[in-house]
N, C-alpha and C positions, 0 to 999 in steps of 0.2 A: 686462882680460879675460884669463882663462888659458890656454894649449891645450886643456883639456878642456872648455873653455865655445864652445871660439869657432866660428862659422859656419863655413859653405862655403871663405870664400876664407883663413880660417886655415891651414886644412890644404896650401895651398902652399909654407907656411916650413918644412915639416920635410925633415930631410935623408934623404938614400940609406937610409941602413944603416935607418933605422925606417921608410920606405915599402915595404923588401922584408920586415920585421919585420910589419907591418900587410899588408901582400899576402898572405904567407906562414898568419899567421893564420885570415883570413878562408876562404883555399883550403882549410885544414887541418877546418874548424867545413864550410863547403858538402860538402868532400866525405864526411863522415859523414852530414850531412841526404839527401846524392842516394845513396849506398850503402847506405841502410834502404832506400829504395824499392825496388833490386834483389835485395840482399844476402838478404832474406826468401825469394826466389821459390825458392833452394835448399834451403830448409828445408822448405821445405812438404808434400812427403811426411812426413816425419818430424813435421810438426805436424797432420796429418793423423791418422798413428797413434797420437801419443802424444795427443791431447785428444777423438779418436773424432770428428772432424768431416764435414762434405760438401766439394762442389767450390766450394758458395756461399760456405761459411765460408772457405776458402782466399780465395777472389774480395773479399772483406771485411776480409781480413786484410791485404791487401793496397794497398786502394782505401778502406781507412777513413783511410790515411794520405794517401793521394794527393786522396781528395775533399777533405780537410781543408784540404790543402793548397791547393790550388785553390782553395774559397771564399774564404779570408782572407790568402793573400799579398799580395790588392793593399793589403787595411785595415793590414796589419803595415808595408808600405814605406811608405805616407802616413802612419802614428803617428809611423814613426822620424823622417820628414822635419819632423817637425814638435815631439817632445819632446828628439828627440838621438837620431843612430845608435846609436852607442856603447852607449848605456840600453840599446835597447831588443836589440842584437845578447845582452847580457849575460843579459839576459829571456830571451830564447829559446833559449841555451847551457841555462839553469838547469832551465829544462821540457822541455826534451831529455832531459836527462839526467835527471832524475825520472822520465819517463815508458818511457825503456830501463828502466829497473831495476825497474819494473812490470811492463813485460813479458816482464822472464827471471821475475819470478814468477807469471804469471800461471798460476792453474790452468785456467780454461775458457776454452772459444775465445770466450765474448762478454769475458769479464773482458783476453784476448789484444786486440782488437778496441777495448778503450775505452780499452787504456793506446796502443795504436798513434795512435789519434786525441788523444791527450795529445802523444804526441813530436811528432807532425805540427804543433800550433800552436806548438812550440819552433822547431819547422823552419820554421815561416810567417815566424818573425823573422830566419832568418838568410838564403837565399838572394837575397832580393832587398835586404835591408840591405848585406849583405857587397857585391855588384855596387855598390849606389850609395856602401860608404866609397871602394871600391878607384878609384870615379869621381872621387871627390873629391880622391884622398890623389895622383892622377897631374895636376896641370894641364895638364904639356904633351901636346899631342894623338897623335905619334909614341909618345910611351911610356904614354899610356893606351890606344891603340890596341892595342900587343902585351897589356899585360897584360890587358886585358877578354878578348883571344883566348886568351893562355894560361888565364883563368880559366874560359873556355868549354870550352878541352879539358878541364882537369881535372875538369868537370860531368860531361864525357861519359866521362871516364875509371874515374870513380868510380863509374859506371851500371856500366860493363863487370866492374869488378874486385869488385863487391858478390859475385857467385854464387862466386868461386876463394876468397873471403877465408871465406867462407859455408860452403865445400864443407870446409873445412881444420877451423874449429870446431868444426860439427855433427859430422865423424866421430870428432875429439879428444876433443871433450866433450861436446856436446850444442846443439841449438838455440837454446835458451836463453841460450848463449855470447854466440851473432849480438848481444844488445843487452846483459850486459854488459860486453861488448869498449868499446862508446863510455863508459863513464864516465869513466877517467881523463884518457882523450882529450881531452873534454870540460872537466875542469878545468884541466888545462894551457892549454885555447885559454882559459878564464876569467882565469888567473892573468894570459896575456899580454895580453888587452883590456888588462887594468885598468893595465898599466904602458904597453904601448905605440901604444893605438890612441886617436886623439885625438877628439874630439866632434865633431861636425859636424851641422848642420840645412840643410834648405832657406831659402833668401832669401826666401821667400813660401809661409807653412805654407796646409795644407789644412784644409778643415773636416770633420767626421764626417759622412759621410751612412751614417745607419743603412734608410732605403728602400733603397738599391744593394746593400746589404751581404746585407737579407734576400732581399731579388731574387734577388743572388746563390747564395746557398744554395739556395734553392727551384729553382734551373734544376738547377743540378748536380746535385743528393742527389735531385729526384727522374727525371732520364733516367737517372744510371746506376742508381738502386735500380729504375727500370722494366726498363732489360737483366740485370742481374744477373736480376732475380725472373721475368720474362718465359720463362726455360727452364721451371719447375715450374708458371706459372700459366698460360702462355698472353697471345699478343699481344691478342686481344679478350675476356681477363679485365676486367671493370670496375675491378677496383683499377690495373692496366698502363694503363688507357684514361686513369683520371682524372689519373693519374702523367704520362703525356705531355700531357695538357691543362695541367695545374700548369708543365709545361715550356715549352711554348708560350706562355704568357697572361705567363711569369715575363720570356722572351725577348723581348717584343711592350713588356711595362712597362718592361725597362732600355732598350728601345731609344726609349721618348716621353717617361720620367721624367729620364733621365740626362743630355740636353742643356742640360734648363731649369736645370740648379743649376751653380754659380756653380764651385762645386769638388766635382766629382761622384767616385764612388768609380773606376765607368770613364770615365777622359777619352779620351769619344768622335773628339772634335776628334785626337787623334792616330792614327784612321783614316784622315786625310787625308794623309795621308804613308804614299805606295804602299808602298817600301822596311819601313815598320814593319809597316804590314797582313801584307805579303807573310810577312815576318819572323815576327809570331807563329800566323800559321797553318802555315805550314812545321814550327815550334814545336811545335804540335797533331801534326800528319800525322806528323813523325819519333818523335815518342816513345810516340804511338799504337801505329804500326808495331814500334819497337825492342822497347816492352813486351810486347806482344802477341808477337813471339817468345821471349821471356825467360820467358814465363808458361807458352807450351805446351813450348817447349827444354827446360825443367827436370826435365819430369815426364816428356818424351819418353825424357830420358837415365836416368833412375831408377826410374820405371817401366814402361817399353817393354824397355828394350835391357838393364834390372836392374844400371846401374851406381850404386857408392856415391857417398854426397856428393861425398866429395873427391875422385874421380875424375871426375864431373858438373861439377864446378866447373872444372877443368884441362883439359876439353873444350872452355870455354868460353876457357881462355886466349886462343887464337888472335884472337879478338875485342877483347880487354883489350891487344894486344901491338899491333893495327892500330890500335887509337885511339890510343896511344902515340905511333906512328909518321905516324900521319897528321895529327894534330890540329896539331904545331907545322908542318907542308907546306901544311896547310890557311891555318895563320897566316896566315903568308909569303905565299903565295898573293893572299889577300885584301887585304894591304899591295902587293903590285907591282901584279895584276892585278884588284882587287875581287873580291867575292862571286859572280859569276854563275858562273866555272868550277867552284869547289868545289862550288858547290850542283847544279850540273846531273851532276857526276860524283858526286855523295854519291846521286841520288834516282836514277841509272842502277844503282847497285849496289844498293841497297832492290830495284829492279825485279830484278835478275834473283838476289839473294837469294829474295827471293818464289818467282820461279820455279823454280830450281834445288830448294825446298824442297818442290814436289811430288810430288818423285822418292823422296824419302827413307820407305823401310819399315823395320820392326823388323830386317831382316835385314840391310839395307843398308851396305856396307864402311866402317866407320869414320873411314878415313883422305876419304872421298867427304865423309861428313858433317863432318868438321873445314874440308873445302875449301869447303862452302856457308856455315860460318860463317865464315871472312874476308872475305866479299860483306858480312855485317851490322859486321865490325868495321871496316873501308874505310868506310862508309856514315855509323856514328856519328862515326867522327874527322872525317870531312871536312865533316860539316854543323852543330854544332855552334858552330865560330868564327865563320864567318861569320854564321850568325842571330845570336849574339851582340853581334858588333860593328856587326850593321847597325842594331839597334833600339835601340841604345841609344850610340851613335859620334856622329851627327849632331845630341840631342836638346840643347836647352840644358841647363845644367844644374841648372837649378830642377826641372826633370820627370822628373833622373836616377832616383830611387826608383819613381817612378808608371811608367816605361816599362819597369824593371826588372820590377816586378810585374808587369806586365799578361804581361809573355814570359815570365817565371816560370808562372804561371797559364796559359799556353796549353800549358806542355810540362808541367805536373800533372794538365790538363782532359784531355791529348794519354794520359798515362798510364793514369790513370783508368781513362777509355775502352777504352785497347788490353786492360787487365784484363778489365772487364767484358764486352768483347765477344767474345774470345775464350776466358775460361771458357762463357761462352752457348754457344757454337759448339761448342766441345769436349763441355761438359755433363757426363755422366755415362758416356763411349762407353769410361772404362776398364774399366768391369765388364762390356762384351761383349767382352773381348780385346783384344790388343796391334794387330793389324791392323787394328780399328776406330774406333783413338786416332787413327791413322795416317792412315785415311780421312777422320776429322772434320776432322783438323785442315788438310786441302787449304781448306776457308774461310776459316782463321785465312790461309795464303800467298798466296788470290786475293785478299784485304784489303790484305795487304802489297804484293805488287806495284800491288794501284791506288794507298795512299797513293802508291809511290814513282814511277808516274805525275804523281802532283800533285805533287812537290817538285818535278822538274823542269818542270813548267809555269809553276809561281810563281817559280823560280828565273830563269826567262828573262825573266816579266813584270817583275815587282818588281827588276831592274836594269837595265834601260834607261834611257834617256834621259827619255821623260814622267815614271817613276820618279819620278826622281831631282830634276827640277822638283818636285812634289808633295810629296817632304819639303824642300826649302829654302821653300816656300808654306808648310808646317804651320811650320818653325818660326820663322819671322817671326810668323807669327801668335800663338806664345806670349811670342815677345819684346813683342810691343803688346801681348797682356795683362800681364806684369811689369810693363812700364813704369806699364801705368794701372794697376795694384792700390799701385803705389811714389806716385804721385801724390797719390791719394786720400787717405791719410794725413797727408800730408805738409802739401796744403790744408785738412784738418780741423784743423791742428793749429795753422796761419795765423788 
């Protein structure tokens, strides 16, 4: 068997210099997937005027990649586990970069809108593939631990650095730039799969479950298509009514259909392990929260206060300089003392970002509002590693992909959301003046402070002591299933 064939426990023989080769890679491909999600939100004025659109269409531009994402990252990390990482990370570099180079030319905002949802299923292949090679390509548990954290900061770094990278193009060149800047990029990270990233599978592949998958769709596409449309139609419109029923019924199916299969799309069974629950709603609540200021920040600084992109963008440094700075503290952190202190000091600074962001008017001292955004960039470095390393540190490592997905999927569902619900909130309040943007958007910071309420609630729960019983419970539990699905084979074959 070759290195490019061979299983999980291959990817132990290879040495340093092509584990940092393979680290380095994966980091380079995730953080162009997580820097579309943000990188866009500074354009948006400018995509705005150049394609004549509304606030819905920005809200679409931006959530057609993130809902995408969220349906189908968990189907992409069970494919990979099961035909070969490698394949399929290769797949999703290629429709990446297809679907950028669509949308520098996209003339209309629907035509904008369907190539975004094209990169988005490129992008489904790589976030949670890359986590589970980089799970694989580390055996020993000390140095997969640092690098799953380093790979966690650079998720959230590349959140932060999208708007400054964003701000710099569009005023150079144009919006358009923003997607295609990732092509080259894109091929390089191709060139180096192919030489230096080795194949790896799960010991025990998955089956297709397409009931979960369309479950899935139907929860997500229709609650946010209900928030998005809900500002123009009304919450007791019968199309919003049936839209949240469809969400309901879709919510109620994955939660009676999904236990009964054998290999189900969500493996509900690793809700039993506090630390992972804890993990990927934290997952939700943070990137809900971060988005949702990134959505209304953007527009605050460009059309409130009339500064240019790339000016807009470099307001935002302070935030990209704190994740920097904090994500490898946060590491560290979590390696001497565990997850609980990063996490209760990441969801205290959300809270009083939150707060602090009620103060802010169009006239408000500049140098004020760069100091309420170090509150959001303190927040995203420090919560970041450890939700990473908690849900996916402990898991065996047959489930690495499936748990990778599912936290992948809760910080896209988490995004989503924060879009959706804070262009609702905002609406349309630019066309009645710059003080009225200002006043809507006190919704979007009482949002933010409560998630950042609940990270630090979860953050206390989800590492204690019963915790921490409850994931060593869950994964015993998948080890007796390994063992009996290895069995069963084995005697059919007797």
């Amino acid at each position: 068997m070759t290195p490019s064939t061979a299983p999980d426990t291959k990817s132990d023989g290879i040495g340093r210099r092509q584990r940092t080769l393979v680290f380095t890679i994966c980091c380079v491909a995730v953080m162009v997937a997580m820097m579309d999600i943000s990188i866009v939100n500074i354009a948006l004025p400018s995509i705005r005027r150049d394609l004549n659109t509304t606030i819905s269409g920005l809200q679409w531009t931006v959530d057609a990649y993130t809902l995408v994402l969220a349906s189908f990252v968990v189907l992409a990390g069970s494919i990979a586990d099961r035909v070969g990482r490698r394949r399929i990370f290769m797949v999703g570099l290629s429709l990446f970069g297809i679907g950028s180079v669509l949308c520098g030319l996209a003339p209309t905002i629907e035509g904008l809108v369907a190539a975004r949802a094209l990169q988005a299923v490129g992008a489904t292949m790589l976030t949670p593939v890359a986590l589970a090679i980089i799970t694989t390509t580390y055996p020993d548990p000390g140095e997969r631990a640092k690098a799953i954290g380093t790979f966690g900061s650079i998720t959230g770094l590349a959140l932060a650095a999208g708007p400054i990278v964003g701000g710099v193009l569009v005023d150079s060149l144009s919006w358009r730039a923003i997607f295609w800047i990732n092509v080259p990029i894109l091929a390089i990270a191709i060139l180096g799969t192919v030489i230096y990233v080795p194949e790896s599978r799960a010991t025990r592949t998955r089956r297709f479950d397409p009931v979960g998958q369309v479950l899935s769709i139907a929860l997500l596409g229709s609650l946010v298509y209900a928030i998005i449309e809900s500002r123009w139609l009304g919450w007791t419109s019968p199309v919003i009514l049936v839209l949240l029923a469809v969400a309901v019924l879709s919510l109620l199916g994955i939660l009676l259909y999904e236990p009964r299969r054998t290999d189900p799309l969500f493996e509900l069974r690793l809700f039993r392990s506090a630390p992972f629950s804890g993990a990927l709603l934290m997952a939700l609540l943070a990137l809900c929260g971060f988005q949702g200021f990134l959505f209304v920040t953007t527009q605050y600084l460009q059309d409130v206060r009339g500064l240019a992109a790339l000016a807009a963008g470099l307001c935002l440094l302070p935030v990209g300089g704190l994740i920097a700075v904090f994500s490898p503290v946060a590491g560290k952190l979590v390696a001497s003392r565990g997850p609980r202190l990063p996490l209760v000091i990441a969801g205290a600074a959300l809270v009083l970002g939150g707060a602090a962001s009620l103060w802010l008017e169009p006239d408000t001292p500049l140098v004020a509002v760069l100091a309420t955004y170090l509150l959001f960039g303190a927040f995203l470095g420090l919560v970041n590693p450890p939700i990473t390393n908690t849900a996916v540190a402990g898991m065996p490592r047959s489930m690495a992909g499936v748990a990778a997905s599912l936290i992948s999927t809760g910080r896209q569902t988490g995004t989503t959301l924060g879009v959706a619900i804070a262009g609702t909130i905002v609406g349309s309040s630019l066309a009645d003046g710059k003080r009225a943007y200002t006043v809507a958007e006190h919704g979007v910071w009482w949002l933010v402070l409560a998630l950042g309420i609940g990270i630090v609630v979860l953050g206390l729960v989800s590492t204690g002591r019963w915790a921490k019983g409850t994931a060593e419970r869950a994964v015993e539990l998948f080890e007796e299933v390994d063992r009996g699905a290895e069995v069963r084979p084995a005697a059919a074959r007797r």
